[in-house]
N, CA and C of each residue as an Amber inpcrd file, in Angstrom:
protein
   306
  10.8550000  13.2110000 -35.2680000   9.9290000  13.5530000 -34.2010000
   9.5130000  15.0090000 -34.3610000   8.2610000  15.4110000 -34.7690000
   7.4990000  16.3750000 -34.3920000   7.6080000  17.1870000 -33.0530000
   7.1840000  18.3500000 -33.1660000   6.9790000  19.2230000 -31.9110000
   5.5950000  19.2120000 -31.6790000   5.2340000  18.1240000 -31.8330000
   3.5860000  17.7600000 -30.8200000   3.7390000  17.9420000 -29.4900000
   2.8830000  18.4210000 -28.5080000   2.9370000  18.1730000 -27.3410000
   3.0740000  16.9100000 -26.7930000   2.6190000  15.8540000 -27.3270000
   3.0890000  14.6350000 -27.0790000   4.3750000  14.1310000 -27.0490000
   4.9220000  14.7280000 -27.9410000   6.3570000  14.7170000 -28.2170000
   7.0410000  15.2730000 -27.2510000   6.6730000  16.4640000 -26.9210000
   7.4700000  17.4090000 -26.1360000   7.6970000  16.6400000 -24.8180000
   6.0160000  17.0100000 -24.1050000   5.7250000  15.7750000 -23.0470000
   6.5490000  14.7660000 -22.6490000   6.7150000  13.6040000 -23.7040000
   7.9250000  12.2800000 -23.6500000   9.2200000  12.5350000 -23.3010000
   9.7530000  13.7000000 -24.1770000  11.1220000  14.4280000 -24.2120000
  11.8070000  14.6420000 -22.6580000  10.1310000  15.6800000 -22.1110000
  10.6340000  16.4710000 -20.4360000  10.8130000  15.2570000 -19.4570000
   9.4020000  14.0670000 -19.9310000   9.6220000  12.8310000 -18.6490000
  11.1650000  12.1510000 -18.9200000  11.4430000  11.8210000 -20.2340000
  12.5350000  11.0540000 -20.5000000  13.9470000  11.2840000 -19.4750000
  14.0610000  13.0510000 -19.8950000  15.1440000  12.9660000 -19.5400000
  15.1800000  13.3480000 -18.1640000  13.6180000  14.0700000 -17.5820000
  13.7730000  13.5150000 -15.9330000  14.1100000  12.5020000 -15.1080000
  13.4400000  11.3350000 -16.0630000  13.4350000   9.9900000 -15.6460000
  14.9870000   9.7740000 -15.8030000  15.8290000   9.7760000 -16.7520000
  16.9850000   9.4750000 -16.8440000  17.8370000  10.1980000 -16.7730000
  18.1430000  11.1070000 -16.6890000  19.8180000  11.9510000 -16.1310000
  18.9460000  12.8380000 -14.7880000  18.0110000  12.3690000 -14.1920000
  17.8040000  12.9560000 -12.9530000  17.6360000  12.2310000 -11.9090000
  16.5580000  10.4550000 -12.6180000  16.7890000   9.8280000 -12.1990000
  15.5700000   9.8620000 -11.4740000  14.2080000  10.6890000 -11.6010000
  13.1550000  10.9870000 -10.8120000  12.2200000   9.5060000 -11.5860000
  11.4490000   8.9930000 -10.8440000  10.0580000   8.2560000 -10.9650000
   9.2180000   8.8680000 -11.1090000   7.6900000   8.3110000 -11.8490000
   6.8860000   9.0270000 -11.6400000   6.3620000   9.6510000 -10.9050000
   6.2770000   9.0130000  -9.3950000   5.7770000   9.3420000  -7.7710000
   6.6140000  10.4720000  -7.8460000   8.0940000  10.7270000  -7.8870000
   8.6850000  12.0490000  -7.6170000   8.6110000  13.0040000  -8.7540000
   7.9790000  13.2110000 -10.1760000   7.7710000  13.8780000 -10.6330000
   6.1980000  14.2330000 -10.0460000   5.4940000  13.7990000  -9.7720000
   3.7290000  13.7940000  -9.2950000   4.0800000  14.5330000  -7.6390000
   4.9590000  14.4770000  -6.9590000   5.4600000  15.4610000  -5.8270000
   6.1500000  16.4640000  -5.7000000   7.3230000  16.4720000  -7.0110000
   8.2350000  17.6540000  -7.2330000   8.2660000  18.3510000  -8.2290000
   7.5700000  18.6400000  -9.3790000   7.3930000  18.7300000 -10.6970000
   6.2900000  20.1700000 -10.1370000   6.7210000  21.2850000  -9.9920000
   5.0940000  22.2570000  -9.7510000   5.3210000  22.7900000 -10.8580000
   5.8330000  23.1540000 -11.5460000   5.6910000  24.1040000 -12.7310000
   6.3770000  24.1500000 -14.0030000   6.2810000  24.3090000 -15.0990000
   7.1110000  24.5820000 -16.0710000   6.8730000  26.1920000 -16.9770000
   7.7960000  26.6960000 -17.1410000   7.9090000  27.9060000 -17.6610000
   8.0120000  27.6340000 -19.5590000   7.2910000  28.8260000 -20.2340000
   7.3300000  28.4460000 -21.3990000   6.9570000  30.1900000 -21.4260000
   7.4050000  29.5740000 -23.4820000   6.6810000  30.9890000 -24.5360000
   5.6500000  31.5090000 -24.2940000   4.3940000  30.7620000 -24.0450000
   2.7200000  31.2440000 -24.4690000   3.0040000  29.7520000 -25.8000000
   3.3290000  29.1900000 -26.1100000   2.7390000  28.5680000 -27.6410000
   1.7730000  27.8840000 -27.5200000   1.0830000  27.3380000 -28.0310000
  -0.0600000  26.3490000 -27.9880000  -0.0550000  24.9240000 -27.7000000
   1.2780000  25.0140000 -28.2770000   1.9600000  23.4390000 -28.1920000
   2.2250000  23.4060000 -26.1610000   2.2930000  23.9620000 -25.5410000
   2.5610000  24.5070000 -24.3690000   1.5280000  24.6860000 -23.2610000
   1.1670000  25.6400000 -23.1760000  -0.4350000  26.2960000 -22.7420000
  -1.9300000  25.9370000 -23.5950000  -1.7510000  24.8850000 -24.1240000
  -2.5530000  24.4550000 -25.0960000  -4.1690000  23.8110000 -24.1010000
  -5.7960000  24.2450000 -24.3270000  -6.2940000  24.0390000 -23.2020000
  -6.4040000  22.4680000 -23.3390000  -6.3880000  22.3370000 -24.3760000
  -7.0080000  20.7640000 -24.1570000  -5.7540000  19.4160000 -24.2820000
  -4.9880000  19.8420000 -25.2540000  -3.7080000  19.3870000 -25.5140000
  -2.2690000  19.1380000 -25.3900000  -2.2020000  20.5500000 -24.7630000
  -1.0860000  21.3810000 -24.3730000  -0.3730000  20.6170000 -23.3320000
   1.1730000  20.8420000 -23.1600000   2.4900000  20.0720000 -22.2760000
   1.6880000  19.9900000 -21.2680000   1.1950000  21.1200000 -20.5980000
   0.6270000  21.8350000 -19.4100000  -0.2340000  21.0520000 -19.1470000
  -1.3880000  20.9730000 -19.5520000  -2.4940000  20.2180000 -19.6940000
  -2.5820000  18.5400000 -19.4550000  -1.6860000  18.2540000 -20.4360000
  -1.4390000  16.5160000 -19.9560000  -0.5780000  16.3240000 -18.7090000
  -0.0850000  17.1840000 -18.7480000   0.6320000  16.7540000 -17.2790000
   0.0820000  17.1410000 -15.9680000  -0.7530000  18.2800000 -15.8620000
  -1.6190000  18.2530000 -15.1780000  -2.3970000  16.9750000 -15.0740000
  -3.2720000  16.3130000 -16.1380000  -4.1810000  15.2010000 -16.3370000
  -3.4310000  14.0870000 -15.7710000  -2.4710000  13.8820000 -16.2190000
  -1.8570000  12.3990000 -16.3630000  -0.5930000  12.2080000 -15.0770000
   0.0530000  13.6470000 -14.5730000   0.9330000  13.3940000 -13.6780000
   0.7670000  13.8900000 -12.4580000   0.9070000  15.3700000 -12.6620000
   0.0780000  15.8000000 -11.1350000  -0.5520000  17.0870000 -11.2950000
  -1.8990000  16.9660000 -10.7090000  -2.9210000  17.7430000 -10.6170000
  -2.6780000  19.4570000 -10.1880000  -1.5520000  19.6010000  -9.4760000
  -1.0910000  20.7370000  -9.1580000  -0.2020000  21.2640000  -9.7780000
  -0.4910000  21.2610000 -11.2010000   1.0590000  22.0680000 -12.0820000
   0.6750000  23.1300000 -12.4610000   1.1920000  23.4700000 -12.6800000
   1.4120000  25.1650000 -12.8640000   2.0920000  25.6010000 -14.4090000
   1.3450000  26.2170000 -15.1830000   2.2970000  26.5310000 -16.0900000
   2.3460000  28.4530000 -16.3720000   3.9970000  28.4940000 -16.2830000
   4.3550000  30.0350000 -16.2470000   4.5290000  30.7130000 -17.5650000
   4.3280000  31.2450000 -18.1490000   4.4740000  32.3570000 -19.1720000
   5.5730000  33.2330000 -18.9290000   6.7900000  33.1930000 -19.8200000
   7.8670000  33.5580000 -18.9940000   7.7920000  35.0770000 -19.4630000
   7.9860000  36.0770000 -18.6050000   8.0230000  37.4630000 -18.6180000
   8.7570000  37.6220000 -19.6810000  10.3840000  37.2270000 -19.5510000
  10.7790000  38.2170000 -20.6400000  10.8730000  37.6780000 -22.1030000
  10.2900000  36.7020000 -22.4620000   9.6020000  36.3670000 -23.5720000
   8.7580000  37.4470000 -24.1300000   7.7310000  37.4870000 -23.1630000
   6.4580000  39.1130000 -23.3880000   7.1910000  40.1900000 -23.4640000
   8.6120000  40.4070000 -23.1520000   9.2400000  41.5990000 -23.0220000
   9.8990000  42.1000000 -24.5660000  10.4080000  40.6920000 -24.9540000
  10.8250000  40.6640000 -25.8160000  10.0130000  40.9890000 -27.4350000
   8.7870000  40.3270000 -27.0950000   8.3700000  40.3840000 -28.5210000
   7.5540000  42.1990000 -28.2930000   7.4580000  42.5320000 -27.1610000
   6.8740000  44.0440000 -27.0070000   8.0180000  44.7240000 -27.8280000
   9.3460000  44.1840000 -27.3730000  10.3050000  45.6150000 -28.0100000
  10.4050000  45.1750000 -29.4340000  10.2030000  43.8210000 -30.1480000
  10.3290000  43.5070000 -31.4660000   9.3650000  44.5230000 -31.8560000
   7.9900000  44.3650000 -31.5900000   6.5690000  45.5190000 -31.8290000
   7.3220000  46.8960000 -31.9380000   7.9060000  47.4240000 -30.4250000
   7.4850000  48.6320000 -30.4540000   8.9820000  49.4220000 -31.1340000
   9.8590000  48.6000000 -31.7230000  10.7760000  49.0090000 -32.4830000
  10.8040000  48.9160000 -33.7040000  10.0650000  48.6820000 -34.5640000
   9.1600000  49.2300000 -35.7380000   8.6140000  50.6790000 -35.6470000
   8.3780000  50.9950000 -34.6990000   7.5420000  52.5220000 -34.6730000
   9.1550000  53.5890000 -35.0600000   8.6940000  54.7890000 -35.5860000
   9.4690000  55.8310000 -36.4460000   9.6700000  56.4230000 -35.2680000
   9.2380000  56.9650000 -34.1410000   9.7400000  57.4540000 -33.2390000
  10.6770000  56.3210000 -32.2010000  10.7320000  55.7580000 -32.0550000
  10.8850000  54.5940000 -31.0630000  12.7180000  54.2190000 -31.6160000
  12.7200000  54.1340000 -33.3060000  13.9140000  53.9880000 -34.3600000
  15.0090000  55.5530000 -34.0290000  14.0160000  56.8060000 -33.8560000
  14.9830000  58.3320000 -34.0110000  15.3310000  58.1110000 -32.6530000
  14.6560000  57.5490000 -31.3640000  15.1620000  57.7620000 -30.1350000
  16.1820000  56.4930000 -29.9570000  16.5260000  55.5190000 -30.2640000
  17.3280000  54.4120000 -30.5810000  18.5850000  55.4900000 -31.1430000
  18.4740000  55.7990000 -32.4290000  19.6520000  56.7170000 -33.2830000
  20.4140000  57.5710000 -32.4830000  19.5330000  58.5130000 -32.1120000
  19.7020000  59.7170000 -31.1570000  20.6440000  58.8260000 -29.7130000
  20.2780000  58.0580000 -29.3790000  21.1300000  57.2210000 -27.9060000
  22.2470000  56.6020000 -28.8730000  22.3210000  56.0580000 -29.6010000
  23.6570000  55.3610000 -30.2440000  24.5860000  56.7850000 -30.5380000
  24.4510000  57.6130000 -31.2700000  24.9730000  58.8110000 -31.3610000
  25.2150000  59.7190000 -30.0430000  24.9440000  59.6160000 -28.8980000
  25.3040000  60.1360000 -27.7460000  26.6670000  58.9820000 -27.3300000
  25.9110000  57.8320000 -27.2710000  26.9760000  56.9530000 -26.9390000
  28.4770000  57.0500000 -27.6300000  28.3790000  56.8460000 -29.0500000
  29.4210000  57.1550000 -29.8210000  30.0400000  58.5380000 -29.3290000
  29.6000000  59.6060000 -28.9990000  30.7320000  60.6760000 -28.6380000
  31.0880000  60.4520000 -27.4270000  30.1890000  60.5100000 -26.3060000
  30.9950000  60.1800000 -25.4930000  31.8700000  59.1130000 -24.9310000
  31.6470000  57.9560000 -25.6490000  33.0340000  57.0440000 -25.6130000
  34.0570000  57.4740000 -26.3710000  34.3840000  57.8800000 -27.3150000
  34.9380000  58.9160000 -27.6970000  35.9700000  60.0800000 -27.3410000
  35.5490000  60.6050000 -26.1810000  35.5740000  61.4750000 -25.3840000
  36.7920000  61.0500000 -24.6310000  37.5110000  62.1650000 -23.8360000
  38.6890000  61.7880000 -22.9360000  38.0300000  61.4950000 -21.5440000
């Protein structure tokens, strides 16, 4: 099985439907949102988890972009930069003495 949204899709109803035990009627009433990466497979406009389940289950879903996902790939970015690496060094080397320290 692929990571198609279709796929994915089947995966989230499946195991609602079965170790939660929800119907469709109670996923189409209790189901407001799902949180994700940003991927396409996800937030996809035409295709996307988001999208069909909006279409096909309930009209009021919501899909969240989870913050510290965005947080995360900012510090992957901004810890590449040469200043960003000496102020990292510079704090590990403070740390090291004063744990250290009596």
């Amino acid at each position: 099985m692929g990571a198609s949204s279709d796929n994915i899709k089947g995966v989230i109803l499946d195991v609602m439907g079965r170790c939660e035990g929800l119907t469709n009627f109670d996923m189409a009433s209790k189901w407001i949102y799902l949180g994700c990466d940003g991927d396409s497979v996800f937030e996809g406009i035409q295709y996307g988890v988001i999208t069909q389940t909006k279409e096909q289950i309930t009209p009021f879903f919501i899909g969240v972009h989870y913050v510290a996902h965005q947080t995360n790939v900012a510090i992957l970015v901004l810890s590449k930069l040469s200043l960003v690496m000496h102020i990292e060094s510079m704090l590990q080397s403070l740390y090291a003495f004063f744990s250290d320290s009596p």
